[in-house]
N, CA, C and O atoms as CSV, one atom per row, in Angstrom:
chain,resi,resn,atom,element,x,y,z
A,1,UNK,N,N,-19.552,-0.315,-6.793
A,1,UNK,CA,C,-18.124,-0.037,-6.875
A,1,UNK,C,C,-17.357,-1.257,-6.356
A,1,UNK,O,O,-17.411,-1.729,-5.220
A,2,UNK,N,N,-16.751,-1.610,-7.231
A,2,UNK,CA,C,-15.547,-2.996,-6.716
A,2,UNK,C,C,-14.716,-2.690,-5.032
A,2,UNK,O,O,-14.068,-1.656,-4.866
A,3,UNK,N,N,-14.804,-3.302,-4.373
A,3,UNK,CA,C,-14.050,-3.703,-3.286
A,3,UNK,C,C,-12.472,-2.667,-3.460
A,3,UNK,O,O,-12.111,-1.648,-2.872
A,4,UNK,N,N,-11.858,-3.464,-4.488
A,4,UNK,CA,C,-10.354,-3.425,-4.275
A,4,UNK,C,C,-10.166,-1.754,-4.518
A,4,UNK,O,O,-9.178,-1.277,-3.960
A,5,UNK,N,N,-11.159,-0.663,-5.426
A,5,UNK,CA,C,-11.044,0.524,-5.379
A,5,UNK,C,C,-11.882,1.464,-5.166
A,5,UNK,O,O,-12.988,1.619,-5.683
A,6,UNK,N,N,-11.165,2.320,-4.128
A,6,UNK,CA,C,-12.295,3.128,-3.086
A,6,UNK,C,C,-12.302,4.610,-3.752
A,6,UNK,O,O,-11.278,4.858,-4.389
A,7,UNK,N,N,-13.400,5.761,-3.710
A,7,UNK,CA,C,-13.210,6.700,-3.383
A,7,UNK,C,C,-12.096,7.440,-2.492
A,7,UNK,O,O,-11.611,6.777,-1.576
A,8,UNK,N,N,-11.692,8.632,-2.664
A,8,UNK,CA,C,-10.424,9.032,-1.649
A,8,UNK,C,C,-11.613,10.700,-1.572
A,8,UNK,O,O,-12.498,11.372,-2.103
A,9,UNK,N,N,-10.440,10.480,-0.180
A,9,UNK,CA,C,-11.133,12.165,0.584
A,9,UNK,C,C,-9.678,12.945,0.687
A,9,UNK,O,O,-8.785,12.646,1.479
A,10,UNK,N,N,-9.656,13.526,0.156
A,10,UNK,CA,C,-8.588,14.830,0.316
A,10,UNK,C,C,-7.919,15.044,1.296
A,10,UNK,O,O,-6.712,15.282,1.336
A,11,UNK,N,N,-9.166,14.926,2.727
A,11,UNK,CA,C,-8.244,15.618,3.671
A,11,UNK,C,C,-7.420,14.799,4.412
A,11,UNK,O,O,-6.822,15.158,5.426
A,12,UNK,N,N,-7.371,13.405,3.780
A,12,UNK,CA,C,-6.454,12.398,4.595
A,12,UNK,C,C,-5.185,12.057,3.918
A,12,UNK,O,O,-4.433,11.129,4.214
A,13,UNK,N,N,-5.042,12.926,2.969
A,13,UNK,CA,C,-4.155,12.681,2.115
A,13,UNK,C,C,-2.880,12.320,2.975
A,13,UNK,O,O,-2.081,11.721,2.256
A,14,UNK,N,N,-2.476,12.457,4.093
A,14,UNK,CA,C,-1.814,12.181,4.924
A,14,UNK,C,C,-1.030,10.904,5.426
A,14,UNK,O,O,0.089,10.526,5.773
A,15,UNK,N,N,-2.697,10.362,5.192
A,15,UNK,CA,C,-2.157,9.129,5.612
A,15,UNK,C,C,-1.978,7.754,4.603
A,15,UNK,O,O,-1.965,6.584,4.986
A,16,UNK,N,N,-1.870,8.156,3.473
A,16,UNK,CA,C,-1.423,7.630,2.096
A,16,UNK,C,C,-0.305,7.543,1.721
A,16,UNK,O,O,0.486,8.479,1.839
A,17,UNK,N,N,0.032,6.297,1.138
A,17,UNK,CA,C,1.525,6.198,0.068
A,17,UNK,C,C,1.208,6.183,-1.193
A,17,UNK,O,O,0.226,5.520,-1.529
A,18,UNK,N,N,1.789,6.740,-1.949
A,18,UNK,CA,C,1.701,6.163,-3.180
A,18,UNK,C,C,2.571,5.592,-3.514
A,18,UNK,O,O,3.593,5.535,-2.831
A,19,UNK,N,N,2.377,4.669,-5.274
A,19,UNK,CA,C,3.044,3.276,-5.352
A,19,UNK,C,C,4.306,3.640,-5.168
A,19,UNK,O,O,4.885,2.629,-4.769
A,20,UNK,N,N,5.137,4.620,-5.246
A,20,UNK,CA,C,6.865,5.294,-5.382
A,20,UNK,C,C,7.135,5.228,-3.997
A,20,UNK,O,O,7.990,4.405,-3.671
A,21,UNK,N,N,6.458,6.092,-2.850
A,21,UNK,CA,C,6.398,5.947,-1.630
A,21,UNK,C,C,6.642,4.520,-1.100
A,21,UNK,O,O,7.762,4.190,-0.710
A,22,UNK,N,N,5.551,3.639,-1.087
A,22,UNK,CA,C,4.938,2.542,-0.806
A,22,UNK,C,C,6.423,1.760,-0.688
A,22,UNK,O,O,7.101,1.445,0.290
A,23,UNK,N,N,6.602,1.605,-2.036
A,23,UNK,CA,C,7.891,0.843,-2.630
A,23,UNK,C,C,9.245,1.268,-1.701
A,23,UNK,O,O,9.989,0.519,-1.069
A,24,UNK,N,N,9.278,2.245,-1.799
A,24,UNK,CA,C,10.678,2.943,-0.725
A,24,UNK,C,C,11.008,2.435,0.444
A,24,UNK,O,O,12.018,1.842,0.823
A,25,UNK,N,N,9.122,3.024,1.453
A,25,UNK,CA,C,9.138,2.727,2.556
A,25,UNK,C,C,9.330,1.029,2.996
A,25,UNK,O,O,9.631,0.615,4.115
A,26,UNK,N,N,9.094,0.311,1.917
A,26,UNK,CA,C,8.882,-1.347,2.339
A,26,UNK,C,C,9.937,-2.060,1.621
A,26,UNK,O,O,9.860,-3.258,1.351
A,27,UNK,N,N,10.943,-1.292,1.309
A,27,UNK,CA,C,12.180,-1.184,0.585
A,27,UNK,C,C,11.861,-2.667,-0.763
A,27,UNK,O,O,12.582,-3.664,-0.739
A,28,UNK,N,N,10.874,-2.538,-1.657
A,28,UNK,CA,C,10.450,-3.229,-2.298
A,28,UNK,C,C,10.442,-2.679,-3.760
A,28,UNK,O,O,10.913,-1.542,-3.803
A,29,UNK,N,N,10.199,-2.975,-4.494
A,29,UNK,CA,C,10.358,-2.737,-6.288
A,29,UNK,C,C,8.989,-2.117,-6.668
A,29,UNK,O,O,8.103,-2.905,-6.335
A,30,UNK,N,N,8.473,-0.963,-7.259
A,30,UNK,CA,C,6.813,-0.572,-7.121
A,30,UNK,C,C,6.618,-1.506,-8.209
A,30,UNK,O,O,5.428,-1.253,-8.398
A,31,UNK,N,N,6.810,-2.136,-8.816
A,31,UNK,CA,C,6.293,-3.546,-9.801
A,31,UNK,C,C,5.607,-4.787,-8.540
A,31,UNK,O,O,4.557,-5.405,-8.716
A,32,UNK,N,N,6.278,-4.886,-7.618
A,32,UNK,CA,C,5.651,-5.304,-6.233
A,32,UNK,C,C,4.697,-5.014,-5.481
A,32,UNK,O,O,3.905,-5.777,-4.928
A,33,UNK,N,N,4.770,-3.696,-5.445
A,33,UNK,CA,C,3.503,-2.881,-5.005
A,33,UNK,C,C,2.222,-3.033,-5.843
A,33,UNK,O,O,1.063,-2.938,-5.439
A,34,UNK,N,N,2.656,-3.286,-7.082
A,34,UNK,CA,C,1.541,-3.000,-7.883
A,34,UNK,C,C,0.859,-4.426,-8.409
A,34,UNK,O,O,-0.214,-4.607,-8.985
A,35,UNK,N,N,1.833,-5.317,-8.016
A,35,UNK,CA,C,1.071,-6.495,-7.669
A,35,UNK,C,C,0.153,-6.877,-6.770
A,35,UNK,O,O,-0.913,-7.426,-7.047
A,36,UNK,N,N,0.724,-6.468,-5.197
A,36,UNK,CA,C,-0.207,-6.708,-4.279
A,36,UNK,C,C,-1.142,-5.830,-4.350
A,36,UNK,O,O,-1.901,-5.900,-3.383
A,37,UNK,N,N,-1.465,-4.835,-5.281
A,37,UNK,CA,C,-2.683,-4.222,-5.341
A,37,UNK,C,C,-3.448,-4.936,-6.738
A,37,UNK,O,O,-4.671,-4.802,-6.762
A,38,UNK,N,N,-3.130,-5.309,-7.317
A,38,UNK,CA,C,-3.678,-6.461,-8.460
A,38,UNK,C,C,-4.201,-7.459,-8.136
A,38,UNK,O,O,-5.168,-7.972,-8.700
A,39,UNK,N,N,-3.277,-8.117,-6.596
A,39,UNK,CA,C,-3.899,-9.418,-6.108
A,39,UNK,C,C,-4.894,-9.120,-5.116
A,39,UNK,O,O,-5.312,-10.104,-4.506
A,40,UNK,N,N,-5.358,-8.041,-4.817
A,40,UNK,CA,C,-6.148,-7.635,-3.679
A,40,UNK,C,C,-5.983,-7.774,-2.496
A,40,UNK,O,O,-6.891,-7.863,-1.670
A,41,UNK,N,N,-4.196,-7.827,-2.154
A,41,UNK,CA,C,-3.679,-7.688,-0.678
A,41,UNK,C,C,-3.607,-6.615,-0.175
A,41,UNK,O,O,-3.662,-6.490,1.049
A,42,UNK,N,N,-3.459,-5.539,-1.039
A,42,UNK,CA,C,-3.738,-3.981,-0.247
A,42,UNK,C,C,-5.029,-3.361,-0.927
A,42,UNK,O,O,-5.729,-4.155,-1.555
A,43,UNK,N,N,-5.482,-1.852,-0.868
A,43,UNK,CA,C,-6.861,-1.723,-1.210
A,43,UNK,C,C,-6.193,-0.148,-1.996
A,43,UNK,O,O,-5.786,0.890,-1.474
A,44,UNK,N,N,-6.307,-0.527,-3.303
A,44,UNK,CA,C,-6.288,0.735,-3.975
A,44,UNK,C,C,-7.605,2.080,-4.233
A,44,UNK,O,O,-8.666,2.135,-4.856
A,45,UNK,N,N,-6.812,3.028,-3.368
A,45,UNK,CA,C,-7.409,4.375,-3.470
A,45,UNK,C,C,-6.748,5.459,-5.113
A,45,UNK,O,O,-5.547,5.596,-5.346
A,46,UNK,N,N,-7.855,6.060,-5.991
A,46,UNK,CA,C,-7.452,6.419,-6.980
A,46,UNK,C,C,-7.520,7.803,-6.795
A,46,UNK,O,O,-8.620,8.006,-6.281
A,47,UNK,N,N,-6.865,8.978,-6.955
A,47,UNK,CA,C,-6.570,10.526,-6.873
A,47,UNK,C,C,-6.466,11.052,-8.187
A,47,UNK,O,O,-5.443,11.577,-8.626
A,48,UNK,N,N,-7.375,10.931,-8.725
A,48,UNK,CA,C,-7.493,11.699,-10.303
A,48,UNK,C,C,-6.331,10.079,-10.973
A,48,UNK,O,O,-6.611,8.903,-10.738
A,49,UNK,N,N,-5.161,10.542,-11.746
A,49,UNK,CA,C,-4.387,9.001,-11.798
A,49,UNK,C,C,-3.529,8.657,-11.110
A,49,UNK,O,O,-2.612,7.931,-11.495
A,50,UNK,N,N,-3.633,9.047,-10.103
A,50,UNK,CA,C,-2.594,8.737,-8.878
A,50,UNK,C,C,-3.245,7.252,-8.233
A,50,UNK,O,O,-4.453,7.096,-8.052
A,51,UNK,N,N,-2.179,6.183,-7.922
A,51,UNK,CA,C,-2.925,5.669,-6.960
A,51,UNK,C,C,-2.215,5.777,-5.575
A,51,UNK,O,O,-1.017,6.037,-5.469
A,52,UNK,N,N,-3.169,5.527,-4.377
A,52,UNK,CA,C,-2.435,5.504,-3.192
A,52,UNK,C,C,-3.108,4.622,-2.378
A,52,UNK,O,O,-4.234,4.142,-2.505
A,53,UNK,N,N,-2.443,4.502,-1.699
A,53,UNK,CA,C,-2.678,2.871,-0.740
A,53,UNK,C,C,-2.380,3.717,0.785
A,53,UNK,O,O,-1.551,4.563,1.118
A,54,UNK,N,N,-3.400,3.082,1.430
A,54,UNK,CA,C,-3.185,3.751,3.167
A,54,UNK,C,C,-2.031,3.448,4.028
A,54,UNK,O,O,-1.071,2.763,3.676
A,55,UNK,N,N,-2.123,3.782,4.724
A,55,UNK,CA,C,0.091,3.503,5.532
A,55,UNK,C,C,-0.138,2.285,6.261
A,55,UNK,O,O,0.604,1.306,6.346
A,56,UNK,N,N,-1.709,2.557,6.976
A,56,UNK,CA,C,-1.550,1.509,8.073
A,56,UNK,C,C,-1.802,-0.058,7.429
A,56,UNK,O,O,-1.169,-1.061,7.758
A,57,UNK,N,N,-2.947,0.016,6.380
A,57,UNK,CA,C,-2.679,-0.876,5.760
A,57,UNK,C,C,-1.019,-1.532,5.157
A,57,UNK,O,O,-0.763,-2.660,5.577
A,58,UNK,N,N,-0.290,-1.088,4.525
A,58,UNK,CA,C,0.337,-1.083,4.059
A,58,UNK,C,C,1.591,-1.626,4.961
A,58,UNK,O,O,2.018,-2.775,4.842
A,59,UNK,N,N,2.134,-0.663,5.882
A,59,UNK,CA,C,2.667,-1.191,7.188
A,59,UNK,C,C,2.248,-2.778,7.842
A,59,UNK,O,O,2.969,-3.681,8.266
A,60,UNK,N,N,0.824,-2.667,7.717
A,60,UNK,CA,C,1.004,-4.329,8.789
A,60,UNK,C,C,1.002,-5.470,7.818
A,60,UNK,O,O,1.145,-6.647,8.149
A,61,UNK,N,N,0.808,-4.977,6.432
A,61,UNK,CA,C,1.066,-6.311,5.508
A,61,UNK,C,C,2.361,-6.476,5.575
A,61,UNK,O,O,2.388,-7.700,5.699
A,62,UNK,N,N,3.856,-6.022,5.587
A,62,UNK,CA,C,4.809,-5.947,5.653
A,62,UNK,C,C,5.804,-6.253,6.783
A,62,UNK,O,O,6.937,-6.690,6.985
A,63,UNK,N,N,4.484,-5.664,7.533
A,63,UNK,CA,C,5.690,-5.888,8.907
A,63,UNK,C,C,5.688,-7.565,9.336
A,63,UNK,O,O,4.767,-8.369,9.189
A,64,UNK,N,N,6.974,-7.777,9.884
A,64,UNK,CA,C,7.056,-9.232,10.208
A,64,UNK,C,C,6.375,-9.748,11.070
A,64,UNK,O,O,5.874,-9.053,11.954
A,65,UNK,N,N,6.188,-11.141,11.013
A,65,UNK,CA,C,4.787,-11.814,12.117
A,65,UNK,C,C,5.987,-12.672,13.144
A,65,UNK,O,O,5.894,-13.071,14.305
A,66,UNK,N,N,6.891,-12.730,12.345
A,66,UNK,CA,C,7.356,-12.897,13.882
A,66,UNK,C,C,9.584,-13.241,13.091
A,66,UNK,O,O,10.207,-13.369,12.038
A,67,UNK,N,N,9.809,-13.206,14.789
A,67,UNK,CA,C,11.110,-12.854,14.623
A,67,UNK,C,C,12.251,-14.052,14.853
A,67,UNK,O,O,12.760,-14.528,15.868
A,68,UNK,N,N,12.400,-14.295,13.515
A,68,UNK,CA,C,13.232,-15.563,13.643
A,68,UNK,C,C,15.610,-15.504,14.089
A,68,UNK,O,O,16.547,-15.027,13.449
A,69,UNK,N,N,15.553,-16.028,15.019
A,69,UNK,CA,C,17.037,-15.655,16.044
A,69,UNK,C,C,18.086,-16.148,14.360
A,69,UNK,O,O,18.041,-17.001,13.473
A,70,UNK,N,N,19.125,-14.669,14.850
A,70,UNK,CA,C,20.076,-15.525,13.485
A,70,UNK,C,C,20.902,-16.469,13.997
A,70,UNK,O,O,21.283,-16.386,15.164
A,71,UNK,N,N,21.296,-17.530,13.142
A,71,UNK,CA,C,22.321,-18.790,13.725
A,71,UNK,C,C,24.008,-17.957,13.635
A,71,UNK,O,O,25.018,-18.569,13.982
């Protein structure tokens, strides 16, 4: 089985976005989302044809590495 797509377990459904989610929460375009799952920066999980991507993953690709002062 390829790397970039995993099996999913049901009962964590929890802690999943999917690409509509994903996009919202990271206030981004899901054409974006669905890139970085094309380029193998996040790790696509498949739910029958759903896809979903994990939060925490998802969260620390996004979140900022560091905090630049405004002028």
């Amino acid at each position: 089985m390829e790397k970039y797509k995993k099996k999913f377990d049901v009962s964590q459904i929890g802690n999943f976005f999917t690409v509509k989610e994903a996009a919202a929460e990271g206030r981004l375009h899901q054409v974006t989302v669905r890139r970085l799952l094309t380029d193998r920066k996040l790790t696509r999980y498949k739910l029958g044809r759903r896809t979903l991507i994990k939060r925490d993953e998802f969260l620390a690709l996004i979140k900022p590495t560091e905090i630049v002062p405004a002028d």
